[in-house]
N, C-alpha and C positions, 0 to 999 in steps of 0.2 A: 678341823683346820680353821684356824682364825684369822682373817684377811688384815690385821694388827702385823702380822708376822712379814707382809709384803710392804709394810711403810716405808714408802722412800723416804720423808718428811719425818724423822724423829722428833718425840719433841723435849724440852730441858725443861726439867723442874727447877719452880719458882725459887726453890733452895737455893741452886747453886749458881744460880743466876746476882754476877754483882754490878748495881747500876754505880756510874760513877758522875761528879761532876761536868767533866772533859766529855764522855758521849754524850750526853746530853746536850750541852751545846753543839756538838756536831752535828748532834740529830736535828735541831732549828735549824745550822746553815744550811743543812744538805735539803729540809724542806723547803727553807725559801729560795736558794739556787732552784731543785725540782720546779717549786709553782711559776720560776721565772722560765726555764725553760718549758716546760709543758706548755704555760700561754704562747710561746712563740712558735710551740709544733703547729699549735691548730689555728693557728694566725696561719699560718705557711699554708694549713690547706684550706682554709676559706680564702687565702689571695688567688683569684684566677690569673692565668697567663692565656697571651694569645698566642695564638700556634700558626704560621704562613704559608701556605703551600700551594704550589702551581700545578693546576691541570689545564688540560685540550676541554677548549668552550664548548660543553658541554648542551650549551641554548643553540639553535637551528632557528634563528628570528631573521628573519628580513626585513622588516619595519624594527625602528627604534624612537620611541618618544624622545623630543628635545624641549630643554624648559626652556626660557628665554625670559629674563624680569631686566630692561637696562633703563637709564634714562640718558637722553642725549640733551646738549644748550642749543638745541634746534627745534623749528616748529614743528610740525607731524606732517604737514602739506608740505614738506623741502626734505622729505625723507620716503627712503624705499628699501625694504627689507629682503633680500633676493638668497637659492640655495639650489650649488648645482655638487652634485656625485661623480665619483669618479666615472662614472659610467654614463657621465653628459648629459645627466637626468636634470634640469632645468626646473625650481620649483619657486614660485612668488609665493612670499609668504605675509604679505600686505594684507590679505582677509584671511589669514591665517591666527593675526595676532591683534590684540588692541592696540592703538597709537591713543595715547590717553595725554591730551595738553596738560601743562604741572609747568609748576616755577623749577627752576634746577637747583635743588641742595644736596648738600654730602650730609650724611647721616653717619655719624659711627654706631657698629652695631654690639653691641655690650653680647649679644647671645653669642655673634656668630665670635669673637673672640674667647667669652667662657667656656665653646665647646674646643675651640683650639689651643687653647691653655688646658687643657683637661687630659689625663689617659683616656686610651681608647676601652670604650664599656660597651662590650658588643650588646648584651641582656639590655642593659637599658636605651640603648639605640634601637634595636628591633621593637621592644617599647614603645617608645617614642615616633617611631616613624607609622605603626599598626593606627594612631590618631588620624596620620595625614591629614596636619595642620597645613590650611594652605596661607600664603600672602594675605594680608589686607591691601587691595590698590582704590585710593581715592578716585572716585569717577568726577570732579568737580568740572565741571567748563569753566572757561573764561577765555575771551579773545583775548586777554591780556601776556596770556602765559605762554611766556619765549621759548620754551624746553618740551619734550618730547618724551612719553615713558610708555617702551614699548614692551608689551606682557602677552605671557602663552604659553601653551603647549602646543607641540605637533607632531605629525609622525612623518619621520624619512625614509631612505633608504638606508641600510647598514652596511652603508662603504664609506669609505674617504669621501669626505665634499668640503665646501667650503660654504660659508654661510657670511655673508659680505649686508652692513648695512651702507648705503652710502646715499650720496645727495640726488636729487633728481636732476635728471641728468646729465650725470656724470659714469659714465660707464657703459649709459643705456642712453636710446634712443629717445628724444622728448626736451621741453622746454629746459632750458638748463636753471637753477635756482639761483637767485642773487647770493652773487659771492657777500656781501654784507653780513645777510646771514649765516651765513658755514662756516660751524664754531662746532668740530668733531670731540670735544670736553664731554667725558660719560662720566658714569656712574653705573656698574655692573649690579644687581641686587642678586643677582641666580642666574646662572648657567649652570645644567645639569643632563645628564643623561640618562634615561630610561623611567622611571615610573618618579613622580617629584614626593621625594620625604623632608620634611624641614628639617630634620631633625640630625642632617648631613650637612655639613659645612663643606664648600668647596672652593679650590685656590682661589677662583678667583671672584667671589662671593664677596660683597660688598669691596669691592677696592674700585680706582679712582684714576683716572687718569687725564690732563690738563693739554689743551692743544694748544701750541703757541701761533698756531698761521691758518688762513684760511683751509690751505693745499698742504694736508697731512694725513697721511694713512698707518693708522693700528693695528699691529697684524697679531692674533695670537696662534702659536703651535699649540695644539693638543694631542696628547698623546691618551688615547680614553681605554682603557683596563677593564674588563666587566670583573666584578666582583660580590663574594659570597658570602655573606656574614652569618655563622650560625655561633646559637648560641648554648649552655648547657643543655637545655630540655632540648637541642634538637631543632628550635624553631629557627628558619632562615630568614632571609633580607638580601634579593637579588637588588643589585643597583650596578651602577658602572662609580668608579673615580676617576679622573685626569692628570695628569702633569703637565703643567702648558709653560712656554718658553716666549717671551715678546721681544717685539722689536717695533721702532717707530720711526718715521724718515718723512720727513720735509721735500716739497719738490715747488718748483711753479706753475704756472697755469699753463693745464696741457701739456704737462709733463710726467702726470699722473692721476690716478684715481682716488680723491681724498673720501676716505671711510673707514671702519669697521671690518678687520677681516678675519674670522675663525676658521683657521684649516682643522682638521682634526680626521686623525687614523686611528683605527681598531687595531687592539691587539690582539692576534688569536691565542692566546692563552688567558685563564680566567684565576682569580687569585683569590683563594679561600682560606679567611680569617675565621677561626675555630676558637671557641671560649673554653681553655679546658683547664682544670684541678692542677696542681701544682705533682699531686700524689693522691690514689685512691684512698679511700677509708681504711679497707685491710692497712693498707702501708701503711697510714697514721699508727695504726693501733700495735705495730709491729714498733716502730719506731718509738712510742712512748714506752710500751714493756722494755725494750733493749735501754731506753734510756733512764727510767726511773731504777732496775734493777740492777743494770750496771753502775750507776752511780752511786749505788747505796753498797754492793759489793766492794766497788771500789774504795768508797770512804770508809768501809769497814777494814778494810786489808790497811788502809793506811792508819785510820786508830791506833792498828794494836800492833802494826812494828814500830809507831812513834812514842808509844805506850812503854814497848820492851824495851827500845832506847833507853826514855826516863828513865824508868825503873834499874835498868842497869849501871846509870851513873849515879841514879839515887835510890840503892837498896834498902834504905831503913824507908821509904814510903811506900815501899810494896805494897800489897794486898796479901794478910797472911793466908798459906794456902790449908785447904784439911785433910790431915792425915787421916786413914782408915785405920784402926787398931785393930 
């Protein structure tokens, strides 16, 4: 027995095989349609997609680091940085953080807007944050300098609080500061929560806000998300995000407490951003057989009834056939 005998794949000799003008051009189109779609299969599977999914927070932390980079058009001596928790926990955060004198400028920040113009690249954000590039903060003195730029990390508790910068005394007990100076005009550089990666922009990262009166209080809501970023190989990047909502309101003297005020809640649910393939490899490799061989069967089937067509309204350009005698 001769395994010739089980060919599924017959093959046609070169004899009776007749090339024609017309396939041949068909055979260019169909390869370069093919090479155009084929580059687009495997474009599709080196494009990653991110994938959104919410689970139950997973971390059992009680401390949560907070970053804190602002500048205020106030001295440092006419300022007091305070942080109390839903739970009435009272915390000064005056030697917690630098008060560093500085002239007051608004900077625009060309990075943190080309990462907000940008798709989200979880691979190269885990990347980037693995450096933990920190701030540069000029330590320069000078009695001269009107503004205030207060920087840090620290650790809280992880509940609702509120984190209030405001003048001295104003809210607290203690010498009250000359209304003269109390000019609540910031400039936020970073606010962040849980471990600091630059390499995360957040809302309200480098933005700006202008007081028009002595007696004005800035409140921002935050609403703070912990979140998961993993990327193809597996490797993650725990951090938190926010959503924060403002409002700004004018009063007179002794009519309120003009400052800085971040409320900010936890959500117990945690939001994991996954980097994942559009389609596995097998499916690529499925997808390009069904498509290169479908489309070559197809343009083959359509050849030869556009062929039998012709040939039937114009019988003197047949191809003569051979008889067997």
């Amino acid at each position: 027995m001769q395994f010739k005998e089980f060919d599924a794949f017959p093959k046609v000799e070169s004899g009776f095989v007749k090339r024609t003008g017309s396939g041949g051009i068909l055979t260019l189109v169909v390869s370069a349609i093919l090479c155009i779609l084929v580059i687009g299969e495997i474009k599709d599977y080196m494009t990653l997609r991110n994938d959104y999914n919410f689970i139950v927070d997973p971390l059992v932390n009680h401390q949560l680091q907070i970053n804190l980079d602002i500048t205020i058009a106030m001295p440092c001596d006419a300022l007091r940085i305070d942080l109390r928790d839903i739970a009435d926990v009272q915390l000064g955060l005056s030697d917690k953080v630098e008060k560093i004198p500085t002239h007051f400028k608004v900077y625009s920040s060309a990075h943190a807007e080309s990462i907000r113009n940008k798709p989200l690249n979880v691979q190269k954000m885990i990347r980037a944050a693995s450096r933990k590039e920190a701030r540069e903060i000029s330590k320069k003195s000078d009695t001269d300098f009107k503004a205030c730029r207060i920087a840090g990390s620290f650790e809280a508790n992880k509940l609702s609080g509120n984190m209030h910068i405001t003048s001295v005394g104003h809210g607290y007990y203690g010498a009250h500061s000359d209304h003269s100076v109390m000019n609540m005009t910031h400039s936020i550089h970073e606010l962040s929560f849980g471990e600091l990666y630059e390499a995360i922009v957040n809302p309200l990262d480098d933005s700006f806000e202008l007081s028009r009166t002595p007696f004005e209080a800035f409140q921002y809501f935050l609403v703070v998300v912990p979140t998961i970023y993993i990327d193809r190989s597996n490797k993650q990047l725990l951090t938190n995000q926010y959503s924060v909502s403002e409002h700004r309101r004018s009063f007179g003297e002794h009519q309120g407490i003009p400052g800085l005020f971040f409320k900010y809640d936890f959500e117990p649910m945690t939001l994991v951003i996954s980097e994942e393939s559009s389609m596995s490899f097998g499916h690529l490799l499925v997808r390009l057989a069904g498509l290169v061989g479908g489309y070559y069967v197809t343009a083959g089937m359509a050849h030869k009834v556009l062929s039998a067509i012709y040939y039937t309204i114009r019988p003197e350009q047949a191809p003569l056939r051979r008889h067997n005698v």
